[in-house]
C-alpha positions as CSV (number, residue, x, y, z in Angstrom):
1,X,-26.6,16.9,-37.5
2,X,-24.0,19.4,-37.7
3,X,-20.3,18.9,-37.0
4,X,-20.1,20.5,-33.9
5,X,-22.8,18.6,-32.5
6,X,-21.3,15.3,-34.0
7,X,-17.9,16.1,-32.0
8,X,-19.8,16.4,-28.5
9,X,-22.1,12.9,-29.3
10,X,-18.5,11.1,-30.0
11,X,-17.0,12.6,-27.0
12,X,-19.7,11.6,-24.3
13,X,-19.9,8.2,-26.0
14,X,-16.2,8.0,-25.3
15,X,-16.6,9.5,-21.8
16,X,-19.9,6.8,-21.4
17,X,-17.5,4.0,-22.1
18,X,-14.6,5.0,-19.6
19,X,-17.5,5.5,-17.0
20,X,-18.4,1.7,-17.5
21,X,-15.1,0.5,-16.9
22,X,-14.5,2.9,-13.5
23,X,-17.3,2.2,-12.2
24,X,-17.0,-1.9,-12.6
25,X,-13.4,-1.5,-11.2
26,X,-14.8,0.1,-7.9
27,X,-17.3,-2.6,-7.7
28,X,-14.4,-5.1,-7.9
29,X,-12.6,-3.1,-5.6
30,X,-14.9,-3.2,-3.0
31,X,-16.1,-6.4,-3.0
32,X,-12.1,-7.5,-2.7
33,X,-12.2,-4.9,0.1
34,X,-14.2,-7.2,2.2
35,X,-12.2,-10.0,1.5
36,X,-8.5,-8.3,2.4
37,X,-10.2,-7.5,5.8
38,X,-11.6,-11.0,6.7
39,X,-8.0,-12.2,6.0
40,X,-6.0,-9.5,8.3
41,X,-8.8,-9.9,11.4
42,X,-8.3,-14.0,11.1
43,X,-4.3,-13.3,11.2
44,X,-4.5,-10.9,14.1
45,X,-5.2,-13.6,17.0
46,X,-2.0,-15.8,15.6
47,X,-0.2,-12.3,15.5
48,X,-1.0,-11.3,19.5
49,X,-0.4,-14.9,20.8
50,X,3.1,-14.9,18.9
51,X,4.1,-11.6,20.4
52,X,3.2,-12.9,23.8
53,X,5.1,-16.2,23.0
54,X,8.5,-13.8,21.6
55,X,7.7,-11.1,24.8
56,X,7.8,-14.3,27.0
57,X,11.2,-15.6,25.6
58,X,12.7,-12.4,25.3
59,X,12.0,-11.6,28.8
60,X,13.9,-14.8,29.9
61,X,17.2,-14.1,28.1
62,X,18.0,-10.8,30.1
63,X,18.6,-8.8,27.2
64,X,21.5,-10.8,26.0
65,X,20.1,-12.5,22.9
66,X,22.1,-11.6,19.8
67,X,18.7,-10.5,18.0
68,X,17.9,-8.4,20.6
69,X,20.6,-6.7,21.7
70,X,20.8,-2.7,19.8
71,X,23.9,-1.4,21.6
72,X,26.3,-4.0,21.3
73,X,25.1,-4.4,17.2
74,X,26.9,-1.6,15.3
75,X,24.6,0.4,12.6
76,X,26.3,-0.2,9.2
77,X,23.7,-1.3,7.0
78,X,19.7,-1.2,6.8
79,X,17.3,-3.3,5.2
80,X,14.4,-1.5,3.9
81,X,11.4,-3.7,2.4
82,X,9.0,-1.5,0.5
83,X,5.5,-2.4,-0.4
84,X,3.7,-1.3,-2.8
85,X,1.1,-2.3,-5.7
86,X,1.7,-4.3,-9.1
87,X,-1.0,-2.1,-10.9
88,X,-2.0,1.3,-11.1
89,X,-5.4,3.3,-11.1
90,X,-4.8,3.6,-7.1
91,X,-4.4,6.7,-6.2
92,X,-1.5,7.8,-4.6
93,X,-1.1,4.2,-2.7
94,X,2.0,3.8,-4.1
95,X,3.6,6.7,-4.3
96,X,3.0,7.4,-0.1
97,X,4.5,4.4,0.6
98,X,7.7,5.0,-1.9
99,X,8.0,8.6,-0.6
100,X,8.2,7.4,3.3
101,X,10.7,4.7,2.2
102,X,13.1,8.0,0.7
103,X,12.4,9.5,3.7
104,X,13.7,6.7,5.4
105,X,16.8,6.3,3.3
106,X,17.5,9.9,3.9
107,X,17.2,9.6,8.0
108,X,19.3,6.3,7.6
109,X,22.2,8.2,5.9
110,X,22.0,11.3,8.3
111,X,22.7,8.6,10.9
112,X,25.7,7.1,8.8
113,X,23.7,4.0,7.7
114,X,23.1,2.6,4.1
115,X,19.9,1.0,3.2
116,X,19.4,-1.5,1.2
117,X,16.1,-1.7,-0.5
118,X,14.1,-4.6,-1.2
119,X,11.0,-4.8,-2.8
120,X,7.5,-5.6,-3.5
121,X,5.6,-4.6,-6.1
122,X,5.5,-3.1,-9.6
123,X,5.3,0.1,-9.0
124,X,7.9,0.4,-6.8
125,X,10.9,-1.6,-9.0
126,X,10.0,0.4,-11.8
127,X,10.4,3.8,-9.6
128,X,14.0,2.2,-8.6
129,X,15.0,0.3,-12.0
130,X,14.3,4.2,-13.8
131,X,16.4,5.7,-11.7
132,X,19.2,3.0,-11.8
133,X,19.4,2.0,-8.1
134,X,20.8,-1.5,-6.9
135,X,18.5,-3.6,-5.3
136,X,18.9,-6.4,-3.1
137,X,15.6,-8.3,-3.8
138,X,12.2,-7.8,-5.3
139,X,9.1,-9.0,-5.7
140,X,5.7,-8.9,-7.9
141,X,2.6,-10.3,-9.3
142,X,0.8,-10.9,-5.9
143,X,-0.1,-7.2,-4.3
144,X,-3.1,-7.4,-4.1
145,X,-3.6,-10.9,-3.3
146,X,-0.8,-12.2,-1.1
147,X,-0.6,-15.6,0.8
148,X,2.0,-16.9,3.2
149,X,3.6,-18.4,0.5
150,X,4.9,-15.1,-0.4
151,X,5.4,-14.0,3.1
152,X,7.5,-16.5,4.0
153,X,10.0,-16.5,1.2
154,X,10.4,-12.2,1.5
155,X,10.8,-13.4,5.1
156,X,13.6,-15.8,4.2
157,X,15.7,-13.3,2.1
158,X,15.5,-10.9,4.9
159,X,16.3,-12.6,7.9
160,X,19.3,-14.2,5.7
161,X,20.6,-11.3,5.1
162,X,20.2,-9.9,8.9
163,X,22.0,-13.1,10.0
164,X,24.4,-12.7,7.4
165,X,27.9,-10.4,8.8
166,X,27.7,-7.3,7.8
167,X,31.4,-7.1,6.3
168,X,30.0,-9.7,4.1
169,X,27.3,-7.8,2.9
170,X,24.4,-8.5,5.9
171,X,22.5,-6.3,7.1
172,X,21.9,-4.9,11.0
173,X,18.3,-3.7,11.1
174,X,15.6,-4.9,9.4
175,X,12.5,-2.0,8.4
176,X,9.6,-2.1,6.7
177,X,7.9,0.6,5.2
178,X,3.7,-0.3,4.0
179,X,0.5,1.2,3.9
180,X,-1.6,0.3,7.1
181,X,-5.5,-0.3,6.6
182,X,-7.7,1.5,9.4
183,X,-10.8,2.1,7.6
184,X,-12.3,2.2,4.4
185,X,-11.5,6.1,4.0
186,X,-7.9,6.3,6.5
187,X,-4.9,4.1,5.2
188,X,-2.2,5.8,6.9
189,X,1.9,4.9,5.4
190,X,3.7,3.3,8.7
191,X,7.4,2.5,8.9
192,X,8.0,-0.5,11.2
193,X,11.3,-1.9,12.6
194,X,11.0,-5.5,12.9
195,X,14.8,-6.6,13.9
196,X,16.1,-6.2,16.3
197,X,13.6,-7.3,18.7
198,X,13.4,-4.3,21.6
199,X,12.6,-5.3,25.0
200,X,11.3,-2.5,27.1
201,X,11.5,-3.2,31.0
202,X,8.0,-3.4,32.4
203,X,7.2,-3.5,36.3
204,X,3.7,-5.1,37.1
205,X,2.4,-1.9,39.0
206,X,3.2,-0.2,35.3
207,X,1.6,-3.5,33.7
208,X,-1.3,-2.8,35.6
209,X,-1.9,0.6,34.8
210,X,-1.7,0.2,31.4
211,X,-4.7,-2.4,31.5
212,X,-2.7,-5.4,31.0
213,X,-2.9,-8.1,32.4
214,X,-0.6,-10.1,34.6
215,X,2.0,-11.9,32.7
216,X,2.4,-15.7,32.8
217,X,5.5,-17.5,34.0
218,X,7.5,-19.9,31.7
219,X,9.2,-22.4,32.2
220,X,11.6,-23.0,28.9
221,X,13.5,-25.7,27.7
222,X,16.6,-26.2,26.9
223,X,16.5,-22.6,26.9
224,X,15.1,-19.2,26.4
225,X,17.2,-18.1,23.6
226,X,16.9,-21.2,21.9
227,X,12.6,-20.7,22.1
228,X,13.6,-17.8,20.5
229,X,16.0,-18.6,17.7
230,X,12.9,-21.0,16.6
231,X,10.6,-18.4,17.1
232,X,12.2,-15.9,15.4
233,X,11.8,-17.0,11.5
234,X,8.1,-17.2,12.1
235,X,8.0,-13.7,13.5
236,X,9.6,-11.8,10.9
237,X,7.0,-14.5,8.2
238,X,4.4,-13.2,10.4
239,X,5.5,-8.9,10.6
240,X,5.5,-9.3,7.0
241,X,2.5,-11.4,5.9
242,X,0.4,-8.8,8.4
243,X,2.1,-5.7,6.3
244,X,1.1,-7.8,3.1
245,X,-2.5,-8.2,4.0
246,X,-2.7,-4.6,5.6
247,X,-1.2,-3.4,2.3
248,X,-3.5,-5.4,0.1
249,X,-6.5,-4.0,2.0
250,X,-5.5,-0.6,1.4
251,X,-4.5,-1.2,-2.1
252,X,-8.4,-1.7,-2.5
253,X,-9.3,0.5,-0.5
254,X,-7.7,3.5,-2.3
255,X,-8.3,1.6,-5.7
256,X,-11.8,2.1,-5.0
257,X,-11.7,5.8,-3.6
258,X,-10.1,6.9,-7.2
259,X,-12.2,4.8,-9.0
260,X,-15.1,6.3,-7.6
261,X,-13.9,10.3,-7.8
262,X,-13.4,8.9,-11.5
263,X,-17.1,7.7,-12.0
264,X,-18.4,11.0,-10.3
265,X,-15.5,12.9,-13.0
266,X,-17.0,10.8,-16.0
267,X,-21.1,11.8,-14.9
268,X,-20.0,15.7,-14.2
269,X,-18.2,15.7,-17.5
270,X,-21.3,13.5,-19.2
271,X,-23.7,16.3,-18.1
272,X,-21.4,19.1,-19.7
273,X,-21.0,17.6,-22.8
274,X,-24.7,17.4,-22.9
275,X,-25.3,20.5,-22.2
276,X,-23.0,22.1,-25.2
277,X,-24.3,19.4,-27.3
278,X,-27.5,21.2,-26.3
279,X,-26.6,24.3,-27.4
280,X,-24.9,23.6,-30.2
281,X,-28.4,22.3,-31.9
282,X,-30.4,24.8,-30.4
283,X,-28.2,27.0,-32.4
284,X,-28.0,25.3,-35.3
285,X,-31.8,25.2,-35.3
286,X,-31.9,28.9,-34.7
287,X,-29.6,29.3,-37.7
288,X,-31.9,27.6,-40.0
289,X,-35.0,29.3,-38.8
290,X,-33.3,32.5,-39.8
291,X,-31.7,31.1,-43.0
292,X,-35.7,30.2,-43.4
293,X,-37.4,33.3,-43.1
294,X,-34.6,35.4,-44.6
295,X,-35.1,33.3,-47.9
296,X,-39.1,33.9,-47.4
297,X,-38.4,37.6,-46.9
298,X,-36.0,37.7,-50.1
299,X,-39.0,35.8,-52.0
300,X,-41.6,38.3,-51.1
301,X,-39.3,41.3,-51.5
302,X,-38.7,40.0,-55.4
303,X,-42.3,38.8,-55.9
């Protein structure tokens, strides 16, 4: 075997081997797939009975509850909880979601506002620790498998630092900026607000044509604002265990969609190796044929 054709066999072997380990991470992928979106359709009935639960308080405190008041709250500071993945090999998962959140930063300082960024995920503390950025929080190891657990402490940082004053380094909106799971080929990057709380004035006729339904009188005790204050800590553990599950999901999701456009790479590339391998013997062969008959000619022409 000549060396060209030795080059070509070592380079499809090598190519052979990286197709092996693409193709069992998209396997992995989508099985985990599955998984990340039995958790986020379980979570969505808790989700739409504790929105109705927060609507229902907020609608009985008039507008005057301190989380949900916007006009009376000045705008000095922003926090900003990014989520993004602990490993790579995902497309550009990650780097959507990090892009929106400096989009977001930007619009917050047009308007006069700092952000303050906390985050989640590998990818996105190494993107602010290169570029020497404070931040206020972070977290990692659990993108792509996140439980409660996790949800509920982010949750505790943040809504410590909304109640927190802001001269003593609180914050007066709360935003979150993650990767929301639609489908197995749409994951779209979605920037959510999740404090304050706004209350939008709804009249039944408006309820009605909207295709809701009428809504349910309370009757709360000692008080609406206090349902709320209780409610409130498992609302923001709730907005972002949902954005954690949604993000997982799509963390697969594109995990798999690049593991797979590498498989089909790795065949493509197997097949034009194989080809110049191919070629390459073909024409060493026809080299030695001629090397063979111009010795037999130089034989005869001295015989």
């Amino acid at each position: 075997m000549g060396a060209q054709q030795r080059i070509y066999r070592r380079r499809i072997k090598t190519v052979q081997s990286t197709k092996k380990i693409t193709k069992a991470m998209e396997l992995i992928a989508s099985s985990r797939i599955v998984k990340a979106q039995q958790r986020v359709e379980a979570a969505l009935p808790y989700t739409r009975e504790l929105i109705r639960a927060i609507s229902a308080a907020a609608s009985h405190t008039g507008g005057g509850h301190p989380l949900t008041q916007t006009e009376q709250r000045l705008r000095e500071r922003a926090a900003v909880l990014i989520i993004t993945s602990d490993r790579g090999l995902a497309g550009a998962y990650s780097s959507a979601t990090i892009k929106e959140g400096e989009q977001l930063t930007s619009l917050l300082r047009e308007q006069g506002v700092t952000s303050v960024p906390f985050l989640v995920g590998r990818k996105a503390v190494g993107y602010y620790r290169f570029r020497g950025r404070e931040v206020a929080a972070s977290w990692t190891g659990f993108s792509d498998q996140p439980d409660y657990g996790h949800a509920k402490e982010i949750a505790e940082a943040l809504l410590q630092a909304f109640l927190t004053p802001t001269e003593e380094g609180g914050v007066d909106e709360i935003h979150i900026v993650y990767t929301h799971f639609e489908n197995m080929v749409t994951q779209t990057v979605r920037v959510r607000r999740a404090l304050p709380l706004e209350v939008i004035e709804q009249t039944a006729a408006e309820a009605a044509a909207a295709g809701q339904g009428p809504f349910p009188l309370y009757e709360f005790e000692p008080s609406g604002a206090a349902v709320l204050d209780s409610l409130l800590p498992k609302y923001i553990e709730n907005v972002v265990f949902s954005a954690l599950l949604l993000g997982a999901a799509s963390e697969h999701a594109a995990r798999r969609r690049a593991m797979k456009a590498a498989t089909d790479n790795a065949e493509e590339l197997i097949k034009t190796l194989s080809r110049q391998a191919n070629q390459a013997r073909q024409a060493e062969i026809t080299q030695e044929i001629s090397e063979i008959v111009g010795g037999a000619d130089a034989l005869s022409a001295s015989a």
